[in-house]
TIKE-747623 format. One line per field, with one value per residue: z, y, x of N, C-alpha, C, O in turn; residue number from 0. Coordinates in Angstrom, 3 decimals. Example, Ala and Ser with C-alpha at 12.3 -4.5 7.8 and 13.67 -1.06 7.14 Angstrom:
n_up	[7.800, 7.080]
n_north	[-5.690, -2.250]
n_east	[13.190, 12.850]
ca_up	[7.800, 7.140]
ca_north	[-4.500, -1.060]
ca_east	[12.300, 13.670]
c_up	[7.800, 7.870]
c_north	[-3.300, 0.030]
c_east	[13.200, 12.900]
o_up	[8.465, 8.039]
o_north	[-3.319, 1.138]
o_east	[14.236, 13.409]
n	[0, 1]
END
This chain:
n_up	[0.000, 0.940, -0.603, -3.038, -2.268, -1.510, -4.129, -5.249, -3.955, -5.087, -7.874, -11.136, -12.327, -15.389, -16.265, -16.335, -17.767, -18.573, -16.849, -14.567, -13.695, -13.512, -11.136, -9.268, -8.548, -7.515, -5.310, -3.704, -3.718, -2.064, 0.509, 1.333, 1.762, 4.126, 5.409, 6.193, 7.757, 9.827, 10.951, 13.159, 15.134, 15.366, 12.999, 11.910, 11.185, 9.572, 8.869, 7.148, 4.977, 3.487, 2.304, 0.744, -1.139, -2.663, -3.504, -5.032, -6.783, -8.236, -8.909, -10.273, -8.539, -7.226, -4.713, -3.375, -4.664, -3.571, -0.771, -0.135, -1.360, 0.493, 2.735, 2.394, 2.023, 5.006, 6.134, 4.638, 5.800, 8.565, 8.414, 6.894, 7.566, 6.556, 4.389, 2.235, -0.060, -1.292, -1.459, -3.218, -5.985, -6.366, -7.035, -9.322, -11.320, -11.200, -12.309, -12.209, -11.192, -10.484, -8.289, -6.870, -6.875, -4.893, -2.788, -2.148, -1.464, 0.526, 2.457, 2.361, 4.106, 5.875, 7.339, 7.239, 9.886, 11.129, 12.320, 11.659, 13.166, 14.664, 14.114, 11.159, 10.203, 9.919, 8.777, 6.024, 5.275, 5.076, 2.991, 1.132, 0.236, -0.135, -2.556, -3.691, -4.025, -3.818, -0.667, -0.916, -3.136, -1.693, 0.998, -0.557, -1.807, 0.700, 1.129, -1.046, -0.570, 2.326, 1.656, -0.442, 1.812, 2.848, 5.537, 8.189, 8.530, 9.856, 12.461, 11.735]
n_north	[-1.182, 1.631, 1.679, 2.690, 5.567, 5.996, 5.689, 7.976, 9.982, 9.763, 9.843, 11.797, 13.938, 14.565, 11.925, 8.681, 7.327, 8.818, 7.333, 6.693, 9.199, 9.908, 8.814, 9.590, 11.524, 10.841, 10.250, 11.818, 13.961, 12.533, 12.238, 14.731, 15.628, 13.737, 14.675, 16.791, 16.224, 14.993, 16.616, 18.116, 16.055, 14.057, 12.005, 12.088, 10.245, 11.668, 13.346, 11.497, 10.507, 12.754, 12.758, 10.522, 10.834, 13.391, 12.202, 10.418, 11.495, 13.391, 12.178, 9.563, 7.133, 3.752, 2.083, 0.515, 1.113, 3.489, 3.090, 1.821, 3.641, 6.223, 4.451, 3.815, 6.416, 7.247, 5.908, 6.647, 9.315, 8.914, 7.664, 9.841, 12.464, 15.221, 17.588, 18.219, 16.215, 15.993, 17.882, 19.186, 17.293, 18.295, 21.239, 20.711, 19.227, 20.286, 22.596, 26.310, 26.776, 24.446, 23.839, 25.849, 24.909, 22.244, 23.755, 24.234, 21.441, 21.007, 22.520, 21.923, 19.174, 20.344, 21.582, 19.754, 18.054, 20.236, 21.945, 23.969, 24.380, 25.654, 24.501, 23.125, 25.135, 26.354, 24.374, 24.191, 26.753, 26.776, 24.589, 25.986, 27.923, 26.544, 24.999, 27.719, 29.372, 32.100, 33.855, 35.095, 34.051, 31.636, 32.763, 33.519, 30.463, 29.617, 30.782, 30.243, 27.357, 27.497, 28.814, 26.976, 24.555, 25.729, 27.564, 29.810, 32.467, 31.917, 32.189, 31.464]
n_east	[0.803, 1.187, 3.585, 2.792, 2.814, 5.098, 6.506, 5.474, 6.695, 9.584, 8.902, 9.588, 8.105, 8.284, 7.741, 6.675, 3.193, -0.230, -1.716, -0.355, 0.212, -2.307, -2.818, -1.492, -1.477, -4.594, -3.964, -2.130, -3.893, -5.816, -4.488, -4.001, -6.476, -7.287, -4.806, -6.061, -8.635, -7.486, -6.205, -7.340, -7.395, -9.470, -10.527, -13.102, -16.267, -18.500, -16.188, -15.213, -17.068, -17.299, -14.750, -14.684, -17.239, -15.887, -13.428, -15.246, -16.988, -14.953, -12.605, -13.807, -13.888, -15.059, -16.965, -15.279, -12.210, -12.405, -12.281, -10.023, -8.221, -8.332, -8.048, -4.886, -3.965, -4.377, -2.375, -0.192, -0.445, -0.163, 2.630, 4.750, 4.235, 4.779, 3.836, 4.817, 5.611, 3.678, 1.933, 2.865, 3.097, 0.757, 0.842, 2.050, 1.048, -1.503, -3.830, -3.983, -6.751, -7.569, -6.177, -7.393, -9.829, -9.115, -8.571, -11.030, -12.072, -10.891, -11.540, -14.507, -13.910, -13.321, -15.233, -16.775, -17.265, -19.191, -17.628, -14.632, -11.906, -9.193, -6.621, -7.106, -7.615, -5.416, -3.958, -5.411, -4.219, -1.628, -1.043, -2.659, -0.613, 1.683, 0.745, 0.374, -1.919, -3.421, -3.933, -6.850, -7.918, -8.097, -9.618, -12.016, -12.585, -13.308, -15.819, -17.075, -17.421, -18.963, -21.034, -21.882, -22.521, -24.565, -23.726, -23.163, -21.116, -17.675, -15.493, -12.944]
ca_up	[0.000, 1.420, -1.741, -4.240, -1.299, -1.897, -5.438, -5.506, -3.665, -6.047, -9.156, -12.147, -12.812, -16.468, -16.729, -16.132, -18.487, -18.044, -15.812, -13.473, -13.356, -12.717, -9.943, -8.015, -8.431, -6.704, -4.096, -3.406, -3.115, -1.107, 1.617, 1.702, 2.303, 5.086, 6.447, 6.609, 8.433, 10.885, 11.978, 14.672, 16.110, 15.146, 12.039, 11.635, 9.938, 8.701, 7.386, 5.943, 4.304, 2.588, 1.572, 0.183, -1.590, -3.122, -4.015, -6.322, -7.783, -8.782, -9.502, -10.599, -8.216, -7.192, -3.395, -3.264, -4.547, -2.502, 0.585, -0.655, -1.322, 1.935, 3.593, 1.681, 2.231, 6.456, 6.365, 4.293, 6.190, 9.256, 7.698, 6.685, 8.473, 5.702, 3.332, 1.223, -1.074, -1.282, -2.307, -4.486, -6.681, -6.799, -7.545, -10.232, -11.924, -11.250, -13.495, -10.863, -10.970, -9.911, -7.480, -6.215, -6.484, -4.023, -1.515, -1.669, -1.248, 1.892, 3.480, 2.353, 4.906, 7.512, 7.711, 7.529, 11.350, 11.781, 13.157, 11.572, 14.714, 14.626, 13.585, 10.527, 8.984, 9.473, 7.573, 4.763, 5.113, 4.541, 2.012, 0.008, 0.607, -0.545, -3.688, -4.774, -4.183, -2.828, 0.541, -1.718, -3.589, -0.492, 1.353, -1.679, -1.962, 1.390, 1.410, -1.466, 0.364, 3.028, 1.054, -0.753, 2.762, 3.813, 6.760, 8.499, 8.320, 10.767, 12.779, 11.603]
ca_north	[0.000, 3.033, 1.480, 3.491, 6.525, 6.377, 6.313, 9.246, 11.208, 9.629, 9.882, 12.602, 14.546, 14.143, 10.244, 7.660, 7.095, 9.192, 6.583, 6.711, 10.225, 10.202, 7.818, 10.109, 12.736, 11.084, 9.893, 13.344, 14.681, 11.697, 12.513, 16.410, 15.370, 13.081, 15.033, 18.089, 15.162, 14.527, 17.829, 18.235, 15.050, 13.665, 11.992, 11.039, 9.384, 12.663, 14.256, 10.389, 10.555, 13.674, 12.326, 9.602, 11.637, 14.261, 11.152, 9.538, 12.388, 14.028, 10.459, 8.665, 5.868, 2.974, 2.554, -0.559, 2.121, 5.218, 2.741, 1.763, 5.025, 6.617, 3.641, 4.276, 8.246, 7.489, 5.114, 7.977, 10.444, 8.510, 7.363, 10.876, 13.732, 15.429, 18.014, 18.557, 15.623, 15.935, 19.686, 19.611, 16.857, 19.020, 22.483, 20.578, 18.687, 20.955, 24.259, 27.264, 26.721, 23.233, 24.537, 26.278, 23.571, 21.545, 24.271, 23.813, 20.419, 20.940, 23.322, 20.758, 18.355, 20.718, 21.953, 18.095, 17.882, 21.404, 22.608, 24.487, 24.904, 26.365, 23.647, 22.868, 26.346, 26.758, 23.552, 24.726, 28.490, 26.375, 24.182, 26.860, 28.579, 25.736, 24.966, 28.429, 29.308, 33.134, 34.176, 35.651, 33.230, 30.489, 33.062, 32.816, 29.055, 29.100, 31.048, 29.355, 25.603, 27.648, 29.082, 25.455, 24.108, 26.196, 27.774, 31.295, 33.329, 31.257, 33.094, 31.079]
ca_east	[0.000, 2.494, 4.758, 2.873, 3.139, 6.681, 6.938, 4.792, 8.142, 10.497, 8.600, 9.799, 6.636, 7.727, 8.136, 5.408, 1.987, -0.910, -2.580, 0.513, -0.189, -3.574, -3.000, -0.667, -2.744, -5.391, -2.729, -1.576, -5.387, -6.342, -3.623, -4.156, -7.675, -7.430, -4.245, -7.040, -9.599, -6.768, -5.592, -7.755, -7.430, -10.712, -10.778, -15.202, -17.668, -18.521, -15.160, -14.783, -17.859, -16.645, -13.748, -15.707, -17.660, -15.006, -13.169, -15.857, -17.088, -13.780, -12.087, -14.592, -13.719, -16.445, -16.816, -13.971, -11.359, -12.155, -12.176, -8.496, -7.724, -8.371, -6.900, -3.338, -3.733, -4.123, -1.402, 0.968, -0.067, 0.808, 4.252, 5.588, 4.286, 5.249, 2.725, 5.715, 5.274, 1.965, 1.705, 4.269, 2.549, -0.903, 1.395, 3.090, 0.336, -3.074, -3.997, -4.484, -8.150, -7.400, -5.673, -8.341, -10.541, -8.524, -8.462, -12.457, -12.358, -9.795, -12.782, -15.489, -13.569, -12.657, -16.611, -17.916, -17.816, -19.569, -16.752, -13.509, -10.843, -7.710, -5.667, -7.669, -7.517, -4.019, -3.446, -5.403, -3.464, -0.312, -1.513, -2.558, 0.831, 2.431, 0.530, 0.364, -3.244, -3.273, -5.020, -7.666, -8.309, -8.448, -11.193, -13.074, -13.240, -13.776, -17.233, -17.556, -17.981, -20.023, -22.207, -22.658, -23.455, -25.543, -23.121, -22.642, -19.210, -16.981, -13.706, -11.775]
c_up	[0.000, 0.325, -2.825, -3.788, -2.000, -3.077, -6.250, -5.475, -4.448, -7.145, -10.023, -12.953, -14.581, -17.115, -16.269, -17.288, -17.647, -17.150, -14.475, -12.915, -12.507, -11.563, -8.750, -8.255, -7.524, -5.575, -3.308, -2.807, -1.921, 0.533, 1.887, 2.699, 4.035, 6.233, 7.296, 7.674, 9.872, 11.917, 13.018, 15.804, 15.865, 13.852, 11.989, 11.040, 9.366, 7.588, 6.762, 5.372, 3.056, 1.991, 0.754, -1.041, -2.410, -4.243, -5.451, -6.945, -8.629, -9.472, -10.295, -9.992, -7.509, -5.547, -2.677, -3.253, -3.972, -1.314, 0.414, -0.424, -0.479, 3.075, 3.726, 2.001, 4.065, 6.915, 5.971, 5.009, 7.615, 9.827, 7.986, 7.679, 7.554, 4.501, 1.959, -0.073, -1.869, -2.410, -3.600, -5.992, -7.692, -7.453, -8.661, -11.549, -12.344, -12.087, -12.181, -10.193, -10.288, -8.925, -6.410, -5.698, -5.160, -2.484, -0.671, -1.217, 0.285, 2.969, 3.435, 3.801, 6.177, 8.153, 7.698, 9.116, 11.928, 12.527, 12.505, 12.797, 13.735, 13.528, 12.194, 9.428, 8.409, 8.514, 6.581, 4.448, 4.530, 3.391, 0.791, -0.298, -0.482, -2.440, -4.287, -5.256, -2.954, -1.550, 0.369, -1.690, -2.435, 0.093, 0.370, -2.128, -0.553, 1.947, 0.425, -0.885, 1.597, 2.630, 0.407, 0.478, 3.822, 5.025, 6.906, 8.679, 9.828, 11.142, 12.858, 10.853]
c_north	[1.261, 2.593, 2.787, 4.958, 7.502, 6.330, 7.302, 10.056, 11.016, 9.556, 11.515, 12.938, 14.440, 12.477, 9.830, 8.128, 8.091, 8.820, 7.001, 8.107, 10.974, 9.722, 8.893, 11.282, 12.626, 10.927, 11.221, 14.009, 14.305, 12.309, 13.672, 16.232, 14.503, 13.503, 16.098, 17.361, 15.279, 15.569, 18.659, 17.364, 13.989, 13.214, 11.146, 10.896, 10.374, 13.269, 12.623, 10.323, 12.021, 13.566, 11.590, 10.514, 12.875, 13.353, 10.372, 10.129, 13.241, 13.117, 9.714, 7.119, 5.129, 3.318, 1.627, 0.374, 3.638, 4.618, 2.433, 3.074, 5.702, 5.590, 3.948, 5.803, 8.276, 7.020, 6.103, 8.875, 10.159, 8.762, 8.604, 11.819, 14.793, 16.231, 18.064, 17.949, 15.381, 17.018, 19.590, 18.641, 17.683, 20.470, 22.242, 20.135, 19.464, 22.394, 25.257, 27.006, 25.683, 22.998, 24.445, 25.495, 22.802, 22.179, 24.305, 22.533, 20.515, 21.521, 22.577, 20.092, 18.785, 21.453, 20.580, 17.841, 18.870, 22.500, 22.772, 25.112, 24.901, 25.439, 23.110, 23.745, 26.902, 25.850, 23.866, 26.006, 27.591, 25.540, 25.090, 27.737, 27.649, 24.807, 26.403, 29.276, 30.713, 33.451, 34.744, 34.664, 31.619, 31.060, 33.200, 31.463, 28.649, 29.784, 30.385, 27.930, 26.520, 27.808, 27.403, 24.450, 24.612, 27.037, 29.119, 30.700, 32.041, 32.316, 32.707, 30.763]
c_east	[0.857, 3.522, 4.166, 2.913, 4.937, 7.067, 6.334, 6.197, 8.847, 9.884, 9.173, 8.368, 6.694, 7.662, 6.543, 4.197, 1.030, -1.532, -1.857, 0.393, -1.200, -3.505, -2.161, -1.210, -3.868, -4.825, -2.729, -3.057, -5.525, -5.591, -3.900, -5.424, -7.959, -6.083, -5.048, -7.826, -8.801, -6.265, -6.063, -7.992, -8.625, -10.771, -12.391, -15.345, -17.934, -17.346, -14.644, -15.779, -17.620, -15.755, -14.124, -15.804, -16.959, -14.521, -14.055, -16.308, -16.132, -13.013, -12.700, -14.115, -15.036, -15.538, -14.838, -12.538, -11.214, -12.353, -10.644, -7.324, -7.419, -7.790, -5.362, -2.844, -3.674, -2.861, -0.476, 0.963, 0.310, 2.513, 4.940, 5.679, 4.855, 4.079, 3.959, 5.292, 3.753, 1.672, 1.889, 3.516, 1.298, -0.156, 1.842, 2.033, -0.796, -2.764, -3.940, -5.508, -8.303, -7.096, -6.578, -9.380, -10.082, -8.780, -9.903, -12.950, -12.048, -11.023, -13.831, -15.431, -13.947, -14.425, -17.691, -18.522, -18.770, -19.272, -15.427, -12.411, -9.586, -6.264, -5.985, -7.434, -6.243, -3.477, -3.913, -4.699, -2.214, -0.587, -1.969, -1.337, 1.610, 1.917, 0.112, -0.842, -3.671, -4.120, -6.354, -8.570, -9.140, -9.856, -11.995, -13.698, -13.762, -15.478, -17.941, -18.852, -19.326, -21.277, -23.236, -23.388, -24.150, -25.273, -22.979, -21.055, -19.535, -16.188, -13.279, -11.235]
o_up	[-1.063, 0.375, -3.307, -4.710, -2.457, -3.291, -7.450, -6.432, -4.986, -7.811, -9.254, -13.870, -15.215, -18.287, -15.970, -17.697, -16.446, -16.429, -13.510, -11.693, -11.625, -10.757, -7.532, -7.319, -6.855, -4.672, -2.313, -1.670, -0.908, 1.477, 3.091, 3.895, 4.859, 7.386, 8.498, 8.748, 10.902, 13.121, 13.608, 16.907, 16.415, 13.170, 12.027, 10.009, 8.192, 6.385, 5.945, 4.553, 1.853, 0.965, -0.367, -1.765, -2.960, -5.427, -6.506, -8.086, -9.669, -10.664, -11.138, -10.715, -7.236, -5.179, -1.999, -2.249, -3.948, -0.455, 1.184, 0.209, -0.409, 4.096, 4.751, 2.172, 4.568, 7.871, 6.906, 5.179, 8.110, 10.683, 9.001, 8.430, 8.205, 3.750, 0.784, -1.002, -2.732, -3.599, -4.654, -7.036, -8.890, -8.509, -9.334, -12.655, -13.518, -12.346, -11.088, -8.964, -9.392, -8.370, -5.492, -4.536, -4.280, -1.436, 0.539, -0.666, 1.146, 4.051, 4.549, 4.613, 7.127, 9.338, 8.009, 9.484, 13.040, 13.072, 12.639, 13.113, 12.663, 12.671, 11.807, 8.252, 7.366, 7.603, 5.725, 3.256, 3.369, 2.452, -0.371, -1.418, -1.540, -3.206, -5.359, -6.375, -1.788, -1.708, 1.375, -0.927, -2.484, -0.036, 0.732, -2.618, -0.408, 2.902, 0.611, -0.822, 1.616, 3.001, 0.588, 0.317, 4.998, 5.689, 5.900, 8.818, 10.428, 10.414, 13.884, 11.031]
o_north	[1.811, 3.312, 3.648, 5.765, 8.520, 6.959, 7.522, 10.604, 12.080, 8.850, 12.473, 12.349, 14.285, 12.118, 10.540, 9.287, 8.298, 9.669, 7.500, 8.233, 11.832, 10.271, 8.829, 12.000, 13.569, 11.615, 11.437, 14.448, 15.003, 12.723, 13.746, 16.515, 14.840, 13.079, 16.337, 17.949, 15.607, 15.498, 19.579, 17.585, 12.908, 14.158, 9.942, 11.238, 10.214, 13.530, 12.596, 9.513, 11.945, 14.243, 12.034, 10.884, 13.487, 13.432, 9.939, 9.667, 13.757, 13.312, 9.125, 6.131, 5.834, 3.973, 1.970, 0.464, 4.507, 5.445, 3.161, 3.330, 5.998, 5.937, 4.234, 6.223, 9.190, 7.522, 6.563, 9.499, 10.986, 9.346, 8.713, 12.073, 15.374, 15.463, 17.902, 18.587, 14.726, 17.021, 19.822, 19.283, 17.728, 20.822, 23.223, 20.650, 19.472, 22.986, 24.700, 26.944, 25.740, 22.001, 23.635, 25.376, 22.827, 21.591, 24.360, 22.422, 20.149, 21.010, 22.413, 20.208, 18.239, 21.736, 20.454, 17.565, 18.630, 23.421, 21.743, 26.299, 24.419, 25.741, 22.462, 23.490, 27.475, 26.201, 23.984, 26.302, 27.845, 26.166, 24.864, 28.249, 28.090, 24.220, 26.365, 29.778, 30.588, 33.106, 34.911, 34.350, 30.968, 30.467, 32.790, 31.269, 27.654, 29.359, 29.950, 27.675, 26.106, 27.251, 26.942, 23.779, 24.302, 27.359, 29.765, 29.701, 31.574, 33.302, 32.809, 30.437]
o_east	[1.142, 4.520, 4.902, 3.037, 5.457, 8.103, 6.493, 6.746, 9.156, 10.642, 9.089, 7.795, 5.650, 7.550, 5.583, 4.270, 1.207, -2.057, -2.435, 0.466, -1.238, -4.257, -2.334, -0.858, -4.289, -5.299, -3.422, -3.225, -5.469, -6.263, -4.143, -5.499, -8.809, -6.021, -4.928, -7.705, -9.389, -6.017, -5.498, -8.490, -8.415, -11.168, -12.643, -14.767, -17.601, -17.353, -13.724, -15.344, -17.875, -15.691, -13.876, -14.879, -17.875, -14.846, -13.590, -16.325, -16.541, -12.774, -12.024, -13.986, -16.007, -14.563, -13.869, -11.831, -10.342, -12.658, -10.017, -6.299, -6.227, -7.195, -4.742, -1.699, -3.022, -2.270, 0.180, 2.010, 1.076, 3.178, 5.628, 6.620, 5.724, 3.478, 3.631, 4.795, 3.168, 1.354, 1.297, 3.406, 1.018, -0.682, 2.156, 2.198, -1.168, -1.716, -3.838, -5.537, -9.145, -7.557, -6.710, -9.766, -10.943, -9.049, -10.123, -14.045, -12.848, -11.312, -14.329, -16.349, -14.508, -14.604, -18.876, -19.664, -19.241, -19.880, -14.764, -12.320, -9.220, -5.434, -5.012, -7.173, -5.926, -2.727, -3.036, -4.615, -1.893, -0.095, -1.630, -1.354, 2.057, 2.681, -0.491, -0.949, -4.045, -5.291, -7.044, -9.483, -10.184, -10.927, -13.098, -14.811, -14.473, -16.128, -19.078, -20.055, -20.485, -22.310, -24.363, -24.407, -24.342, -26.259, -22.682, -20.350, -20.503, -16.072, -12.606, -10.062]
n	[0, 1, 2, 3, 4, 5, 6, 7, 8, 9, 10, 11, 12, 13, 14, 15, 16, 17, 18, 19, 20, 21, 22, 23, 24, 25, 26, 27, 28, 29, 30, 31, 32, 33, 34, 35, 36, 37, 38, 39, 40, 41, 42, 43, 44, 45, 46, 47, 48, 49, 50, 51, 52, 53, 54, 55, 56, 57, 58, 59, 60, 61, 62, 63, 64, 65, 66, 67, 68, 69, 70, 71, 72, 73, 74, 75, 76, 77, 78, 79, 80, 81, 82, 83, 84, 85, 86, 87, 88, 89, 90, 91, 92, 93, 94, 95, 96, 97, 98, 99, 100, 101, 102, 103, 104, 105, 106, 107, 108, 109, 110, 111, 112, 113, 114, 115, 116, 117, 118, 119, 120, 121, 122, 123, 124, 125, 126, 127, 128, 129, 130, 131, 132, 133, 134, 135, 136, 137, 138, 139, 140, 141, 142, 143, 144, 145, 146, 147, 148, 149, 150, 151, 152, 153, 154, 155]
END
């Protein structure tokens, strides 16, 4: 499982087949996603149902491979501790917009429980930092996701 983890870090963004591509693409998501789940200590049934859900509509994976998926992404993010390799995949691979996208997904997660805390927002502040995705742009995707579920302004 954590094998194809690690040949995410050592892979050459221009080598491998488009598949191999796509695959560490969703790799890279998967982990952002479930490092966002994790960073308050609490990973639930809710922000895994969002992951879920992100996962098979963005992927197009059945339920078998977005239970896989999210298995492999808790186990990496375990392992490393590490956003670096992660980022760096989505900064290298994604359009801006894609980008952006991501940073909505990241707020999706971190508003699944009903609750955005401290530790949550800062990981998406750095995450967007780190792929490239201005402070603007981030509070925009993130009234975005509110607005989509329904949520008042947060302070945080």
């Amino acid at each position: 499982m954590i094998n194809r983890f690690k040949k995410l870090f050592a892979a050459d963004a221009a080598s491998g087949s488009i598949q191999d591509r796509d695959q560490e693409i969703q790799l890279a998501a998967s982990a952002l996603l479930v490092e966002s789940a994790c960073s308050d200590g609490d990973f639930d049934a809710d922000e895994r149902a969002s992951i879920t859900a992100i996962l098979q509509s963005e992927f197009d994976l059945n339920d078998d491979e977005t239970r896989t998926m999210i298995e492999e992404a808790e186990q990496a993010v375990q392992e490393t501790g590490q956003l670096y390799g992660f980022t760096r995949v989505i900064k290298d691979r994604y359009t801006p917009e894609e980008r952006v996208r991501m940073i909505e997904w990241l707020w999706q997660v971190a508003f699944a429980d009903g609750n955005v805390d401290m530790f949550e927002s800062n990981l998406i502040r750095r995450i967007a930092g780190l792929i490239y995705v201005s402070d603007v742009d981030r509070g925009r995707a993130k009234k975005r996701v509110q607005a989509r579920l329904g949520i008042n302004e947060s302070p945080v």
